[in-house]
C-alpha positions as CSV (number, residue, x, y, z in Angstrom):
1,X,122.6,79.2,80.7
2,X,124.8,78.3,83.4
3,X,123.4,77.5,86.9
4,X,125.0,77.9,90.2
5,X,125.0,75.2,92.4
6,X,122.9,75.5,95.5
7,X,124.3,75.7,98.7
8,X,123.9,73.6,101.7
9,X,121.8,75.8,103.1
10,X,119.4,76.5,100.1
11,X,118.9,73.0,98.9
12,X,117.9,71.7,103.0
13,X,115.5,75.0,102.4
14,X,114.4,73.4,98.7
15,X,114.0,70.0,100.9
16,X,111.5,71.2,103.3
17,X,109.8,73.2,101.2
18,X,109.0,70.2,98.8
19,X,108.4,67.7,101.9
20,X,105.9,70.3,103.6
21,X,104.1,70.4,99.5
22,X,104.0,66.4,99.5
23,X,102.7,66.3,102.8
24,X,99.8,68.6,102.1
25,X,99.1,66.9,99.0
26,X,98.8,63.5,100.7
27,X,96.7,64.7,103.8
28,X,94.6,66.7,101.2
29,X,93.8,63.4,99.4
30,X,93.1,61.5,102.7
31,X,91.4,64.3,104.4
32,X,90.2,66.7,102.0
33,X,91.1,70.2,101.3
34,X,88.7,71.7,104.3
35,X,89.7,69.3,106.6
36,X,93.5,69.6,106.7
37,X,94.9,72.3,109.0
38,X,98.2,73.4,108.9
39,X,98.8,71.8,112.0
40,X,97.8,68.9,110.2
41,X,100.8,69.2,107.7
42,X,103.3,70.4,110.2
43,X,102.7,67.5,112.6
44,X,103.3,64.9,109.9
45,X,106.1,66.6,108.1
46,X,107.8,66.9,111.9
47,X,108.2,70.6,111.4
48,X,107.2,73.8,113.6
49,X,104.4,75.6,112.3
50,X,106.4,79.0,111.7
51,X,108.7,77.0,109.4
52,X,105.4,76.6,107.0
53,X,105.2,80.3,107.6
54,X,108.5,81.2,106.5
55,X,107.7,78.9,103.0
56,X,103.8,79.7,102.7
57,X,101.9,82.8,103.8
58,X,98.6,80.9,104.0
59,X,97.1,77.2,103.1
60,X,95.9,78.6,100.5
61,X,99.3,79.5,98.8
62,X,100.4,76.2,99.5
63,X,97.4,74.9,97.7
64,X,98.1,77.7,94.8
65,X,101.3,76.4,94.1
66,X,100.1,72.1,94.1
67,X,97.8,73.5,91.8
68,X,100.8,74.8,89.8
69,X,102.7,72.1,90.5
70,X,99.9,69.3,89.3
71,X,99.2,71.3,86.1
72,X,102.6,71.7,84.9
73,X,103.1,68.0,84.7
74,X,99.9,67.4,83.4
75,X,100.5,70.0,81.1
76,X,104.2,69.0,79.9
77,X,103.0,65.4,79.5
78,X,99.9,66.8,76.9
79,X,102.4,68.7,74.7
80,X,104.4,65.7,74.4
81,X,101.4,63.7,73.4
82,X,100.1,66.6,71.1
83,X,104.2,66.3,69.3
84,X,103.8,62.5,69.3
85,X,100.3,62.7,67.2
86,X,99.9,62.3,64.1
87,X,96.1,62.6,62.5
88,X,94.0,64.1,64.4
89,X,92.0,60.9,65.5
90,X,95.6,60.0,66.3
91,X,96.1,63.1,68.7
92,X,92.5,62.9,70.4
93,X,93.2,59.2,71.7
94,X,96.9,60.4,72.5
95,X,95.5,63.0,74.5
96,X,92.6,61.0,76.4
97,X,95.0,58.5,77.1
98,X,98.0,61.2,78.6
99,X,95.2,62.3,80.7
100,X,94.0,59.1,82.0
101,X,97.6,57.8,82.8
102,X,98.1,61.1,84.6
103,X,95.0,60.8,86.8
104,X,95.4,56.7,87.5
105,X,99.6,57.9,88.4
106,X,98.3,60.9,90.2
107,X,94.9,60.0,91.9
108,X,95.6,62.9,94.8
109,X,95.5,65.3,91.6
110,X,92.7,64.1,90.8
111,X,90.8,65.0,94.0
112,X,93.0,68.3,94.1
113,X,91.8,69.7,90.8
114,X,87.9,68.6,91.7
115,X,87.6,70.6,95.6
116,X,89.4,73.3,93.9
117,X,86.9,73.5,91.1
118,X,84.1,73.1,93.8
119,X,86.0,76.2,95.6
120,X,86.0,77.8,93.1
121,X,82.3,77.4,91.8
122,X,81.3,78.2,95.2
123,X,83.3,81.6,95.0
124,X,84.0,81.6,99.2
125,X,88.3,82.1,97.4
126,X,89.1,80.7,100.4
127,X,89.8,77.4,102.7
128,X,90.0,78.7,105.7
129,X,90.6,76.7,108.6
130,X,87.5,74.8,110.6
């Protein structure tokens, strides 16, 4: 499949879009999920806050796709473990061990995946601003 290059245009829009998700990821590791206002995130990534608008409806959409984000690596790096095992003890340790890397790379994953869970456990759906 042949892709297109992106134009000037699209890949400053691919830029900010990324630097706005790093920057929410980092401020939700240092300041928690329920802490971090947008404000928070457009401050330190030196934007307006209707240019997060125009790349996230909410927080929360911003949060759905880190979650994406997060998981697809995690889970790309656990089929590669599963294809590099061979018996099954083997594939267990491979497994424990792709997960542990990940979490001691990734420790704002980490933190990520456990408010989300407590989000979610809590059923409230949402993290709406303080």
């Amino acid at each position: 499949m042949l892709h297109t290059p992106l134009t000037r245009t699209e890949r400053r829009k691919e830029k900010t879009r990324r630097l706005l998700m790093d920057v929410a990821l980092n401020l939700f590791f240092e300041k928690g999920i329920y802490w971090t206002k947008i404000e928070d995130i457009t401050q330190r990534a030196d934007v307006g806050k209707g240019t997060f608008y125009q790349y996230f409806e909410t927080k929360e959409a911003l949060l759905q796709e880190l979650l994406e984000r997060g998981l697809g690596i995690l889970l790309t790096l656990t089929a590669g473990a599963v294809g590099a095992g061979g018996r099954n003890g083997e594939t267990l340790g491979l497994l424990i061990r792709t997960h542990l890397d990940f979490y001691l790379e990734h420790p704002e994953y980490l933190l990520l995946f456990h408010q989300v869970r407590g989000l979610l456990q809590l059923k409230t759906g949402s993290v709406q601003e303080l």
